[in-house]
N, C-alpha and C positions, 0 to 999 in steps of 0.2 A: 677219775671222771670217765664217762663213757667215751668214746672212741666218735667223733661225728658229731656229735650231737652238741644243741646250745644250749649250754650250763646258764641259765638265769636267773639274779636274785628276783624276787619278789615283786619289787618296782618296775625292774626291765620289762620283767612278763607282761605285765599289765602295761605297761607303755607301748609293747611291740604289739600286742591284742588291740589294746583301743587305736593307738595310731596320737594317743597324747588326749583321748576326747575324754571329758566329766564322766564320772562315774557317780551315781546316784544310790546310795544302802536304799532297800526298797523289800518291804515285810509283802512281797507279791511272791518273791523265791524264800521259798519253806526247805531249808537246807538242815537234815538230817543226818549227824554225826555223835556218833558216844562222847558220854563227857570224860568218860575213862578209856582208854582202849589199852589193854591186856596184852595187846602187842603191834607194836607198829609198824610189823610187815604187811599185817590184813588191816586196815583200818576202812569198813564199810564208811559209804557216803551215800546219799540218794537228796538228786535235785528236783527237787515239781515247783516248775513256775507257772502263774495262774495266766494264761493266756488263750485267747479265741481259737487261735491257731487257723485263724485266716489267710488269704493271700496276702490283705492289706495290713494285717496288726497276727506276727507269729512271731516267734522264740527263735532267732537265726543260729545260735550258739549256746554251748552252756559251756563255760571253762572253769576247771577245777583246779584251784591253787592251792599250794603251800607257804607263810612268812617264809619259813627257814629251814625248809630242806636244801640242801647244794640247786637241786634244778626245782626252781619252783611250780614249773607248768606237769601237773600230773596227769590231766585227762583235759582234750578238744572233742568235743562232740556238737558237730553238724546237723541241724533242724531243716524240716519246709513243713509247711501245712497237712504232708501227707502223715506226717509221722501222729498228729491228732492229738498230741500231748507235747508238753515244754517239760518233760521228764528224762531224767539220767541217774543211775545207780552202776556203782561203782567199787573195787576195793583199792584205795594206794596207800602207797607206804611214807610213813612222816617219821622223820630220824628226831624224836624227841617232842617234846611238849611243844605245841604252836596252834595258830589261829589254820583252821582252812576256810577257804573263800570259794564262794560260787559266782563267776563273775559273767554273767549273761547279756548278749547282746541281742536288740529285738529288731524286728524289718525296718522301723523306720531311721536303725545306726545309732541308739542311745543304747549305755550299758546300766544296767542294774546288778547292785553286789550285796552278797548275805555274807555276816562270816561266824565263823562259832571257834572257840575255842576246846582243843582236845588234848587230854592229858593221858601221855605214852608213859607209861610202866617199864616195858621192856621197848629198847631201840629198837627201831626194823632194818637201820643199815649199818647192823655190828661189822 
């Protein structure tokens, strides 16, 4: 395990992200991952969620999960209205077959989650 850092399953992640609030599957975030990946050291991700990207209604987060990796939080990425897109592309690493989740929180503090299943060939954390 790494040195520091919070090793968390899956659930924790999303518990310490939301703070315990409802999470909504919501076909707004188009979350883009291989159904195969070749190797799961580089396994590309790319989030676009469909948002104004207003003061009042923007993308405040996009967080990238793994079920069942050891640490399930792979990527936190921080939005405002300036960035003009609810977009994030990415490569992490998934130690075997598992769902990844995009799990996005919007300005008014609800979250919306997409997740897709991807099937690892070779481990990325031999």
């Amino acid at each position: 395990a790494p040195k520091g850092g919070n090793i968390l399953s899956y659930d924790a992640a999303v518990a310490a992200i939301t703070g315990g609030k409802a999470v909504t599957d919501s076909d707004k975030i188009k979350l883009t991952v291989p159904e195969i990946a070749e190797n799961g050291a580089v396994v590309p991700v790319k989030v676009n969620v469909e948002s104004p990207m207003t003061d009042a209604d923007h993308v405040k987060a996009i967080h990238v999960l793994s079920t069942k990796n050891g640490n399930a939080r792979c990527a936190d990425v921080m939005l405002t209205p300036l960035n003009g897109k609810g977009y994030f592309a990415t490569r992490i690493k998934l130690a075997g077959t598992q769902d990844v989740v995009a799990l996005v929180e919007l300005s008014d503090g609800s979250f919306l989650r997409a997740a897709k299943p991807v099937k690892v060939t070779i481990g990325g954390c031999g």
